[in-house]
C-alpha positions as CSV (number, residue, x, y, z in Angstrom):
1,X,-0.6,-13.7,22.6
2,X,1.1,-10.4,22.5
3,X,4.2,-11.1,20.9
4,X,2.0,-13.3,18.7
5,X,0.4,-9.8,17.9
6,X,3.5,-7.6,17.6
7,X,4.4,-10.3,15.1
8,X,1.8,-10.1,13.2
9,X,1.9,-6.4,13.0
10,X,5.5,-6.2,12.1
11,X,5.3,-8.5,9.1
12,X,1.8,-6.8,8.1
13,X,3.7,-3.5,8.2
14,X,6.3,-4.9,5.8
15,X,3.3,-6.1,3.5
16,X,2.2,-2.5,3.5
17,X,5.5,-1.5,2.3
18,X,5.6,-3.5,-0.1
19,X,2.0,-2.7,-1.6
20,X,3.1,0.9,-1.2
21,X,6.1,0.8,-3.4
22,X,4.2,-1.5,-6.2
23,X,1.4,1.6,-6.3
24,X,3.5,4.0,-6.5
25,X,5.8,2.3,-9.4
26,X,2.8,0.9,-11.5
27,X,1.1,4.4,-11.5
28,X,4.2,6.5,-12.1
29,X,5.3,4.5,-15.3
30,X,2.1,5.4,-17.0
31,X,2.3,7.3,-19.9
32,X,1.3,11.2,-19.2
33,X,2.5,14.0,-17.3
34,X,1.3,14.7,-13.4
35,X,1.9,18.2,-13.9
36,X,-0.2,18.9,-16.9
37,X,-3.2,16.7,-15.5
38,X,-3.5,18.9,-12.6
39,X,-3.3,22.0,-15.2
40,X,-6.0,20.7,-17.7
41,X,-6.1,22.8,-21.1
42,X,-5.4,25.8,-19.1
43,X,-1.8,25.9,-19.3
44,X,1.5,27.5,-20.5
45,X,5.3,26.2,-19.8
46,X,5.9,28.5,-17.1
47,X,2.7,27.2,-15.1
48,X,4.2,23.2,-15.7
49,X,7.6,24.2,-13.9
50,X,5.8,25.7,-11.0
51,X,3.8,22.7,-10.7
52,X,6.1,20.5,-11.3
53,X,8.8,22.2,-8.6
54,X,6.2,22.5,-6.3
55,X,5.2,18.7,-6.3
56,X,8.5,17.1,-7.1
57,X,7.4,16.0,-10.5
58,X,10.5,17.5,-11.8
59,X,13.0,15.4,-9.5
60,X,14.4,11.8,-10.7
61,X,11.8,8.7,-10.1
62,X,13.8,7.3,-7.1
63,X,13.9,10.5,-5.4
64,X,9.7,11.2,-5.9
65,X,9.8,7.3,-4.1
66,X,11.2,8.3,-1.3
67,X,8.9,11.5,-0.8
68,X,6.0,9.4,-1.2
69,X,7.3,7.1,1.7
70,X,7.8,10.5,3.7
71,X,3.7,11.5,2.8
72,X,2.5,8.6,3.7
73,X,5.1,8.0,7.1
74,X,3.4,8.5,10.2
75,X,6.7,9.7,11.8
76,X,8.1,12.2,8.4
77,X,11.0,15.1,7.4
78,X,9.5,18.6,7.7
79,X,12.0,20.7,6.2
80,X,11.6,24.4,7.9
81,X,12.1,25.9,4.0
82,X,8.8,26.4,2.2
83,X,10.3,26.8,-1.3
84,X,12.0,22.9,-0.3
85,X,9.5,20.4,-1.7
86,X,11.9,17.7,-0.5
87,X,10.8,17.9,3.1
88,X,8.7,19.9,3.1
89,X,4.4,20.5,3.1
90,X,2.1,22.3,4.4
91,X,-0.6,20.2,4.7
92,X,0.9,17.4,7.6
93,X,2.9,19.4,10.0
94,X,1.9,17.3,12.9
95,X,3.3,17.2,16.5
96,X,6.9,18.2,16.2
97,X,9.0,15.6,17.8
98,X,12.8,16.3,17.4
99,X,13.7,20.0,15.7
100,X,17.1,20.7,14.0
101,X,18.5,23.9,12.0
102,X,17.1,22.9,8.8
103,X,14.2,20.2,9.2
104,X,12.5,18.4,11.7
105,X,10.9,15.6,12.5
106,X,7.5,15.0,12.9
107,X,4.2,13.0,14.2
108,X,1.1,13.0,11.7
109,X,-1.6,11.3,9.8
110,X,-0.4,9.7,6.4
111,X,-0.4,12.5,3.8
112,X,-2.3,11.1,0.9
113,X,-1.5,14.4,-1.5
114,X,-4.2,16.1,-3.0
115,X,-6.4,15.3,-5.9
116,X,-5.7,16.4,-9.7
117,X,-9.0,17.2,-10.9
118,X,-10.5,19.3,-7.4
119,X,-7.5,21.1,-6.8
120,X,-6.5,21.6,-3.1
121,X,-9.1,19.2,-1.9
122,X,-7.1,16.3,-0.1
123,X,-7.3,12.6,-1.0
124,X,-7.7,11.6,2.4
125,X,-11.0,14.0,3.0
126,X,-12.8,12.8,-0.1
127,X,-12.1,9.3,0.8
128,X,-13.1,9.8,4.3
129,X,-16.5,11.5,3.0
130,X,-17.1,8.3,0.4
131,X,-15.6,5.0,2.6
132,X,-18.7,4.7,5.2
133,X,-21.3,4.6,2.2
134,X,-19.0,1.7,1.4
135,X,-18.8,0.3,4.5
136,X,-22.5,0.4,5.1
137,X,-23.2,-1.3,2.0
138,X,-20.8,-4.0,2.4
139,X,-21.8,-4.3,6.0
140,X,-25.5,-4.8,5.1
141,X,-23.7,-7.5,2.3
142,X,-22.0,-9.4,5.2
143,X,-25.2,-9.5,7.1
144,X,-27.4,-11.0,4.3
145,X,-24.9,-12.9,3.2
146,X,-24.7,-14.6,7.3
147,X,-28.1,-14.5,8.0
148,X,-29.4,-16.4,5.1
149,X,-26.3,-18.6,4.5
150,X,-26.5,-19.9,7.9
151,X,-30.0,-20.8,7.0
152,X,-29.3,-22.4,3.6
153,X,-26.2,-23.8,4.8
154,X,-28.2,-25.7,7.7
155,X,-31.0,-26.9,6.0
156,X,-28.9,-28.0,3.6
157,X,-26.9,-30.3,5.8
158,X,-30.4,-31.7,7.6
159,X,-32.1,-32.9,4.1
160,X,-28.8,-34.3,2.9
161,X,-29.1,-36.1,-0.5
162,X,-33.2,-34.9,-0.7
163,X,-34.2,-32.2,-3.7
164,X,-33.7,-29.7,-1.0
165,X,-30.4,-30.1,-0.6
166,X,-30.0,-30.3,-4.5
167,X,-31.7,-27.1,-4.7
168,X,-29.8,-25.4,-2.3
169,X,-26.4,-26.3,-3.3
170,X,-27.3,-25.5,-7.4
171,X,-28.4,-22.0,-6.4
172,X,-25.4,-21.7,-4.2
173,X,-23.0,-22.6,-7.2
174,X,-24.8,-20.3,-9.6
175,X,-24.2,-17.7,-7.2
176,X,-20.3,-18.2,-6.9
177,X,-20.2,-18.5,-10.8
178,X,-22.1,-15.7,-11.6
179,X,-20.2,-12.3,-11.7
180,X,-21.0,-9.2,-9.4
181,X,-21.5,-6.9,-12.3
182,X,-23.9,-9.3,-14.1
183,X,-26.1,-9.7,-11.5
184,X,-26.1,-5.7,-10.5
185,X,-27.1,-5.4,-13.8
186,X,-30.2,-8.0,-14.1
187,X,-31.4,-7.3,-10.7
188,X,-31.7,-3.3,-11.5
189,X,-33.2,-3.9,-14.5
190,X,-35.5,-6.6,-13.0
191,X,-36.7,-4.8,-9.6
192,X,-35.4,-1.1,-10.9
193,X,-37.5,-0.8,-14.1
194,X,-39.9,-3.7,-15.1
195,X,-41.0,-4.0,-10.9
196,X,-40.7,-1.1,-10.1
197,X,-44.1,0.1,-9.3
198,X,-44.4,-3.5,-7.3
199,X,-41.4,-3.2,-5.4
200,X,-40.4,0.8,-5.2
201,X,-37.0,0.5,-5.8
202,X,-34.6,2.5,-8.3
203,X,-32.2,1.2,-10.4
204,X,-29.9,3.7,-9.4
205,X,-29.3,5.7,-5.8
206,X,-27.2,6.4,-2.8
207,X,-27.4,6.3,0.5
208,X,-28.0,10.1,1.0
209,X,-29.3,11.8,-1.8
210,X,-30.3,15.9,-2.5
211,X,-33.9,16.8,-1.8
212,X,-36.3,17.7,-5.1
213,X,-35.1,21.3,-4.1
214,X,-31.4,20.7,-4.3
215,X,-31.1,22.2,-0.6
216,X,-30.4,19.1,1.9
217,X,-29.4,16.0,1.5
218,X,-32.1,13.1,3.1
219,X,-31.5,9.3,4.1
220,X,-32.6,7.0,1.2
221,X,-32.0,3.5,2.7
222,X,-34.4,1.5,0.2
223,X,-31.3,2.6,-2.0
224,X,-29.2,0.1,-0.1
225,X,-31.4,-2.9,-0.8
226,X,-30.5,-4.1,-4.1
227,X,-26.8,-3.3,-4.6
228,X,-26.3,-5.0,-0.8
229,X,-28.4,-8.1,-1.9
230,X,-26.3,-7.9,-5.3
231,X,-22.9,-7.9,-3.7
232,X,-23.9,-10.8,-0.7
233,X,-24.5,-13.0,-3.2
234,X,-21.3,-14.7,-3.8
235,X,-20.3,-14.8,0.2
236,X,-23.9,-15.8,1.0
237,X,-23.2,-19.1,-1.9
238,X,-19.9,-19.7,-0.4
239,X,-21.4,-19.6,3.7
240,X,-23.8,-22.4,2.7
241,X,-21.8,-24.3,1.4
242,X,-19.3,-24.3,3.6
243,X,-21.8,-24.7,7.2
244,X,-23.1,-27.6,5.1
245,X,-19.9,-29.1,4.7
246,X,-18.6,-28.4,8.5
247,X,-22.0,-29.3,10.2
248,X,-22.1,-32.8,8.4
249,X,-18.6,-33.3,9.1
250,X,-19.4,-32.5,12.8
251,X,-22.7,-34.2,13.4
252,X,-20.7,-37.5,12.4
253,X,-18.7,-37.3,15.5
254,X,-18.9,-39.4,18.9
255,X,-20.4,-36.4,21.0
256,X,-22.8,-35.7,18.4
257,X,-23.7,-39.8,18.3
258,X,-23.7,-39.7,22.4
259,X,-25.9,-36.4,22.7
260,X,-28.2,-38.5,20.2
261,X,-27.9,-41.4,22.7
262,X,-28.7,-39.2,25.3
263,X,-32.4,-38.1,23.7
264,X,-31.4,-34.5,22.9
265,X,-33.4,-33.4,19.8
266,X,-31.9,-32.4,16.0
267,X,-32.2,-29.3,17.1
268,X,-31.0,-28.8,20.2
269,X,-28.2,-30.7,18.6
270,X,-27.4,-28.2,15.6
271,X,-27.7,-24.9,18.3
272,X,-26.3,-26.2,21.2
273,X,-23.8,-28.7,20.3
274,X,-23.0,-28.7,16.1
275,X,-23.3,-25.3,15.1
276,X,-20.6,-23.7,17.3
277,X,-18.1,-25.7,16.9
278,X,-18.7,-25.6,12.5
279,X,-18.4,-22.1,13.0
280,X,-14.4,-21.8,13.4
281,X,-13.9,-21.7,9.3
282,X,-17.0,-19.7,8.6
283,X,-15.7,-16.9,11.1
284,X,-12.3,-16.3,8.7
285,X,-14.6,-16.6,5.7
286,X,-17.0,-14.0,6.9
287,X,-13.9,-11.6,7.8
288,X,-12.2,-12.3,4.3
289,X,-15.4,-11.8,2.4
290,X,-16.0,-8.6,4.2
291,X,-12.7,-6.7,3.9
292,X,-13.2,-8.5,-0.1
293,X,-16.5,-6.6,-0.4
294,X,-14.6,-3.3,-0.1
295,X,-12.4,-4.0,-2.8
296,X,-15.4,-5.8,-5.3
297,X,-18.0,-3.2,-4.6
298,X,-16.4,-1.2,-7.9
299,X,-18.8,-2.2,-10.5
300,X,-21.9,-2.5,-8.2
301,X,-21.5,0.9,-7.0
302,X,-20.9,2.2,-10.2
303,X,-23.6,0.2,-11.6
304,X,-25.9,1.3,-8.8
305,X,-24.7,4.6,-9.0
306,X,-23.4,4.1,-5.3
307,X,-21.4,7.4,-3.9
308,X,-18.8,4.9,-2.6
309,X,-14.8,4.0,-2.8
310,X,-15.6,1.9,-5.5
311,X,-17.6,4.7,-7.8
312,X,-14.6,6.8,-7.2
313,X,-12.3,4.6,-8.0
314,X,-14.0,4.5,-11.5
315,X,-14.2,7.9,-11.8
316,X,-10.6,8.5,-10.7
317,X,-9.7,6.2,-13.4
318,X,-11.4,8.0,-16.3
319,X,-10.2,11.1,-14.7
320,X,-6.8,10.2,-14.8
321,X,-6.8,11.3,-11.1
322,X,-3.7,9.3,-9.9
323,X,-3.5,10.5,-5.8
324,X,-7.3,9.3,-6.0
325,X,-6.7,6.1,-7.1
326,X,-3.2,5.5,-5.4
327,X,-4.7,6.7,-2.2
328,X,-8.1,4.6,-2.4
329,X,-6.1,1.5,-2.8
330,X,-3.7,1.8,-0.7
331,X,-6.7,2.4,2.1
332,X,-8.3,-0.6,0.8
333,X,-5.3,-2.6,1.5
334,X,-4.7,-1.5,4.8
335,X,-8.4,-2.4,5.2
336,X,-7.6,-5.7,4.1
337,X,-4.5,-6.5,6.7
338,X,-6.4,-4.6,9.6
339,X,-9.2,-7.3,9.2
340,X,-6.7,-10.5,8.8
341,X,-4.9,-9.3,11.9
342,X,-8.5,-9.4,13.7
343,X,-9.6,-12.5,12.6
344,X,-6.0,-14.2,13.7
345,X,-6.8,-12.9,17.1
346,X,-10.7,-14.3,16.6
347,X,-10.0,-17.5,15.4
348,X,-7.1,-18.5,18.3
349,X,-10.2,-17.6,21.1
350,X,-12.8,-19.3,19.4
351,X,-11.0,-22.4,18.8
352,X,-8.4,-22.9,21.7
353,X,-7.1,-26.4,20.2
354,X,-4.5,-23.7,17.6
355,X,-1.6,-23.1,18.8
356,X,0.6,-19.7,18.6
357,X,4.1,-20.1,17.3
């Protein structure tokens, strides 16, 4: 199991490499100059060079590359020079692990650079101030999404053929076909404006919002309702579908047929016998769809007006605020192989029968 996991790190690592130079290429072969973003209109040539000396815009693509590896290293060059860009910055020090004349190397957090529009203010501190409004919503996603498509997905399976089953599985496919943005929109207008005396709800909010006095910010959690209902509906469709599909496949087997033999009811059946053992598939779903609700939360949170990773992302983007987006995706991806590492590890307990390479 452990070299099974050293494995799976080292290749994941390799994966982040490689997601880390196609960000950095895509987003530095835009049109536009880095330098004169962070400036704005207020600006004059002698202002660009500092910039651009200060930040390595002005050095060749290939050598801008290779400091963006060293920001983002957790073992980095720290040259001991302050007017050396190359090496060196202020802002990740770290623990000091081998010291020579010129430079030396260091232990730190990755360096995600700081953001174009706030100037000074770090990528990594605005992301870490947005990402759990994120993960709360798409945590509250997941759990819809489980609770009822465990349900659906069940019921399903027992009425097989009936018009409950029919039912089930047409509202399941309209909600796979039926795109997150669409629905943010109909279900905001729908329970946000023309219900909205009737149910409460706004069609816009976040999780923490400022008081009528603009003095403190206070928990607004009937905020979360609609954009996590919104964004479980896909994964909730594709659960039901899928314990359908695994729990008939299981109840057809011979210990299902002898537990039947043996008097045991349908439903001490589905909990004690069926439903763990359809469970295996819906487990790596569940993980996939969750480290998937991350990335698709975009246009719900913008649509919702959400403070999340996604809203920034959208805002980065009209902003032309390149170490925002850069540094939000390449979070989101690490998100992404953190989870798929966990659920390799998950699925090899739950289901001994797989075998490690």
């Amino acid at each position: 199991m452990l070299n099974y996991i050293l494995d799976k790190i080292f290749y994941s690592a390799f994966t982040m490499f490689g997601v880390v130079t196609v960000i950095f290429f895509l987003f530095n072969i835009l049109p536009g100059d880095p330098a004169q973003m962070m400036l704005g209109q207020n600006q004059n040539s002698a202002q660009l060079d500092v910039v651009k000396k200060k930040y390595g815009f002005d050095k060749p693509l290939s050598d801008q590359y290779f400091l963006y590896l060293n920001d983002l290293s957790p073992i980095s060059f720290h040259s001991k020079k302050e007017s050396d860009y190359s090496f060196f910055d202020e802002n990740y020090s770290g623990i000091e692990l081998v010291s020579f004349s010129k430079f030396s190397v260091n232990l730190k957090y990755p360096y995600l650079r700081t953001s174009f529009v706030n100037q000074g203010k770090k990528v990594s501190k605005i992301i870490s101030e947005i990402l759990p409004n994120t993960f709360v919503l798409a945590f509250s996603a997941i759990l819809i999404a489980i609770f009822i498509g465990l349900v659906f997905g069940i019921i399903s399976a027992l009425n097989k053929g009936n018009y409950i089953d029919l039912f089930i599985q047409f509202i399941s496919t309209v909600g796979m076909s039926i795109p997150s943005f669409f629905s943010a929109i109909i279900f905001a207008w729908i329970f946000g404006f023309l219900l909205k005396d009737l149910t409460g709800l706004e069609m816009t909010g976040s999780l923490f919002e400022l008081d009528d006095y603009g003095e403190s910010f206070n928990l607004k959690l009937k905020n979360l309702i609609l954009p996590s209902i919104v964004l479980g509906i896909r994964p909730l469709a594709v659960i039901s579908q899928l314990v359908r599909n695994e729990l008939l496949h299981v109840l057809n087997q011979d210990y299902i047929r002898t537990a039947r033999a043996k008097g045991l009811s349908q439903i001490d059946i589905i909990k004690n016998h069926a439903l763990k053992n359809a469970l295996n598939p819906v487990v790596t779903v569940i993980s996939g769809w969750f480290a998937s609700l991350l990335a698709g939360a975009v246009f719900v949170e913008f649509i919702f007006g959400w403070n999340g990773i996604g809203k920034e992302i959208v805002n980065a983007l009209n902003l032309l605020d390149l170490p925002v987006i850069m540094g939000a995706v390449l979070v989101i991806a690490f998100i992404f192989i953190i989870i798929n590492i966990l659920v390799d590890i998950i699925y090899i307990k739950l289901d001994p029968r797989i075998k490690i390479n």
